[in-house]
C-alpha positions as CSV (number, residue, x, y, z in Angstrom):
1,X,-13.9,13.3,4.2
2,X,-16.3,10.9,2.6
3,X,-16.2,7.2,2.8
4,X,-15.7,7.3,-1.2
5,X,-12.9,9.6,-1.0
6,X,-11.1,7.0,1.5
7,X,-12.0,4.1,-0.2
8,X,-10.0,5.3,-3.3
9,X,-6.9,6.5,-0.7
10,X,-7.3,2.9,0.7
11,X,-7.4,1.9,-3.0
12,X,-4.0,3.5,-4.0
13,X,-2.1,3.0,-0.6
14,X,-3.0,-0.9,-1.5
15,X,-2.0,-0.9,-4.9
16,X,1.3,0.6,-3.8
17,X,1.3,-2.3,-1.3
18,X,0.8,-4.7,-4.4
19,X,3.4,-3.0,-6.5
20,X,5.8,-3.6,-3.9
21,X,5.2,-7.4,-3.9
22,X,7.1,-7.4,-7.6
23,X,10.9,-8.3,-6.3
24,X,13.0,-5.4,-6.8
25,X,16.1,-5.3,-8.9
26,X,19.2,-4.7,-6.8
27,X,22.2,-2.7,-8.2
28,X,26.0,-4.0,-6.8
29,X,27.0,-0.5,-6.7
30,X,24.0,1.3,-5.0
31,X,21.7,0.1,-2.3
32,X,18.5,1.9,-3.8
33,X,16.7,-0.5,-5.7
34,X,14.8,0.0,-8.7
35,X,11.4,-0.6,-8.0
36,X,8.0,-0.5,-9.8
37,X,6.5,1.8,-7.0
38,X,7.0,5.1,-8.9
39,X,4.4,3.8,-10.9
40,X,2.1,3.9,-8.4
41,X,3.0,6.9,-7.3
42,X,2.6,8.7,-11.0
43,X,-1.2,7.0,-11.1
44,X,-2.1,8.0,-8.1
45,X,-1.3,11.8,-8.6
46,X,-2.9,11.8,-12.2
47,X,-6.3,9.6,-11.7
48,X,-6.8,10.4,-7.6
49,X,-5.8,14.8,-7.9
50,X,-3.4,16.3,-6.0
51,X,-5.6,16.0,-2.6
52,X,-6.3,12.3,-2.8
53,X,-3.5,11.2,-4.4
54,X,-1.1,12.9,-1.9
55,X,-2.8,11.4,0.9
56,X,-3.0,8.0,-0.4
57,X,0.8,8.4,-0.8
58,X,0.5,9.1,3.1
59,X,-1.2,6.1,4.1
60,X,0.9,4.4,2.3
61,X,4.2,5.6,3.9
62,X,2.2,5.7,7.1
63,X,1.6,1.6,7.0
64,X,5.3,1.2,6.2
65,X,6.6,2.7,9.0
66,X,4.0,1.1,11.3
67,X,6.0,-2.0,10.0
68,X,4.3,-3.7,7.3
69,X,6.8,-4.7,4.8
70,X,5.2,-3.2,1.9
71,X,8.1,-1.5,-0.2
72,X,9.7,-3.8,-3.0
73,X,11.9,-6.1,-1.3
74,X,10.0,-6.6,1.8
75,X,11.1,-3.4,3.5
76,X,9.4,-1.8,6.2
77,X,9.7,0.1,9.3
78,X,11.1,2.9,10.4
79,X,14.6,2.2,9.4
80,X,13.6,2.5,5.4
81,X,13.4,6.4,6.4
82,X,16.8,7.3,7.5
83,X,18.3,4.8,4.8
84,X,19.7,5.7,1.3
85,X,16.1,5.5,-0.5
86,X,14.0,7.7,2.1
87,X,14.2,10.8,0.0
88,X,12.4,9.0,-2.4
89,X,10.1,8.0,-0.2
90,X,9.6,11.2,1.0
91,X,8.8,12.2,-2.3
92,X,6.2,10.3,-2.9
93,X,3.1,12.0,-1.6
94,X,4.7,15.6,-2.5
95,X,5.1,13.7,-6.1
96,X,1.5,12.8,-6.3
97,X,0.2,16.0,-5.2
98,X,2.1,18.1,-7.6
99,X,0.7,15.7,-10.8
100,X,-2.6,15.9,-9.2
101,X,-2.7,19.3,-9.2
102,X,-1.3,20.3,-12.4
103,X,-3.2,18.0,-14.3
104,X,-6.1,19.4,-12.9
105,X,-5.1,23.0,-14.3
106,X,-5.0,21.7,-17.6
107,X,-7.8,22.3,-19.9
108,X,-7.5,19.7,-22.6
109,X,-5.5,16.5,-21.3
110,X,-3.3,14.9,-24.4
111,X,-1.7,11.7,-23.8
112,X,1.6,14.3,-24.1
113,X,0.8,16.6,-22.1
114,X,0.4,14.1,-19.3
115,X,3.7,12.1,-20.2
116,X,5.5,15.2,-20.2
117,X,4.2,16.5,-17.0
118,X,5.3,12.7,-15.7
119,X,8.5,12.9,-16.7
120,X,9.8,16.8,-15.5
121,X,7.3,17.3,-12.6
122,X,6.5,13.5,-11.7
123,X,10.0,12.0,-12.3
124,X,12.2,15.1,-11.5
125,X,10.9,15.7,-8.0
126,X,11.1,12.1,-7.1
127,X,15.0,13.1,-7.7
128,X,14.9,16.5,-6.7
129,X,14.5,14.5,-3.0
130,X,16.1,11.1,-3.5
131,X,19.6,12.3,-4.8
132,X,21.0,14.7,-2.3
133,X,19.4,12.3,0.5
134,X,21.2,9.4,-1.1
135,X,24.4,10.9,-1.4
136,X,24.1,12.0,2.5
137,X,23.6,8.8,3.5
138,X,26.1,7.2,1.2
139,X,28.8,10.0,2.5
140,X,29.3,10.5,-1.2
141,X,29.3,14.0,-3.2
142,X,26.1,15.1,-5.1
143,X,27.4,14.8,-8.1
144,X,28.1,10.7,-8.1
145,X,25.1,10.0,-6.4
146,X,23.7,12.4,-9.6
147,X,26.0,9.9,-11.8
148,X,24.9,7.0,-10.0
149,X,21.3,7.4,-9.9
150,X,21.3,7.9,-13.9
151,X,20.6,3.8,-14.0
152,X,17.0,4.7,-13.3
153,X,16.3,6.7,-15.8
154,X,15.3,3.9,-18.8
155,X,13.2,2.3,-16.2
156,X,11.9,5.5,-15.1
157,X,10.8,6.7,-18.3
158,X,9.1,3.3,-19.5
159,X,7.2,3.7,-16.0
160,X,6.0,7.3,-16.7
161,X,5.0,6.6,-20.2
162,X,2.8,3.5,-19.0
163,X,1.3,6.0,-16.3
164,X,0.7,8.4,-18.8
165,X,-0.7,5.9,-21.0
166,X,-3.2,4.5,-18.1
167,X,-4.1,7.8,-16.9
168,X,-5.5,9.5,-20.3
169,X,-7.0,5.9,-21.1
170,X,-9.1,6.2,-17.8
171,X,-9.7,9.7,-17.8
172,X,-11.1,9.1,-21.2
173,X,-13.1,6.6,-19.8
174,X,-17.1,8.0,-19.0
175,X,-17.4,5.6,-16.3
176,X,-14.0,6.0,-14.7
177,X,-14.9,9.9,-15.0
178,X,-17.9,10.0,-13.1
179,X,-16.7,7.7,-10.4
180,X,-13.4,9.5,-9.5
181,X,-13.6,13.3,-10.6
182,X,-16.4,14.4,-9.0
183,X,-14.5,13.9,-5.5
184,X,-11.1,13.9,-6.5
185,X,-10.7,17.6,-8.5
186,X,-11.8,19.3,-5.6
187,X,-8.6,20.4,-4.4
């Protein structure tokens, strides 16, 4: 791997480390908290590829469970993996890989074919992981953790459309294109 290559993993697992520092917004009826880290996790995927974006997501999980309280809220450790939000977490790098690597079989990148791949690829596995792991360790059925988790969807949309929004903006960007895709689209 190149030292380029890990500086922009670095890069990512860091600004998922920044992310964190905004103070998540607790819900009295759940104890996963909505957090701005999916953003990070939806850039990542769509300016790293699925290769270094995935593995940035790595890192990132990687230095939480080393103990570094990097998730919103101050949470690290290994306990944040066997609590109610460690299927999202879980689906973090898988998330980032799967943008990465769809965007990159895209010929002509639109500002909607990127939000929509956000929302039902990016946004949809997140939950594909998150919900039934929830529910287990809630001791509740699928289908309320289903109802219950439907609070994130407003905030999950606004953050996929402000991914979406940054990601065509920089992959528009000449500079930004030369810097990143030359390493990052080899998958």
């Amino acid at each position: 791997m190149k030292v380029k290559e890990m500086t922009y993993i670095a890069l990512f697992a860091a600004i998922m480390g920044a992310l964190g520092l905004v103070p998540p917004i607790m819900l009295s009826f759940t104890p996963v908290p909505i957090t701005l880290q999916t953003l990070g996790v939806l850039l990542a995927g769509g300016l790293l590829g699925a290769r270094l974006g995935g593995l940035s997501q790595i890192v990132f999980l990687l230095i939480v469970a080393a103990g570094m309280p990097l998730l919103s809220g101050g949470r690290g450790g290994l306990s944040v993996f066997v609590g109610p939000s460690a299927g999202y977490l879980f689906a973090y790098p898988i998330t980032a890989y799967c943008i990465g690597y769809i965007l990159s079989r895209i010929r002509t990148l639109s500002l909607g074919n990127i939000l929509l791949i956000n929302l039902t690829i990016g946004i949809f596995l997140i939950y594909l992981f998150g919900i039934p792991v929830q529910a287990f360790m809630m001791d509740i059925s699928l289908l309320q953790a289903v109802k219950l988790s439907l609070v994130y969807i407003p905030g999950d949309v606004l953050k996929a459309t402000l991914a979406s929004f940054l990601v065509f903006r920089l992959l528009k960007s000449p500079v930004f294109h030369l810097q990143i895709s030359k390493t990052s689209k080899t998958h």
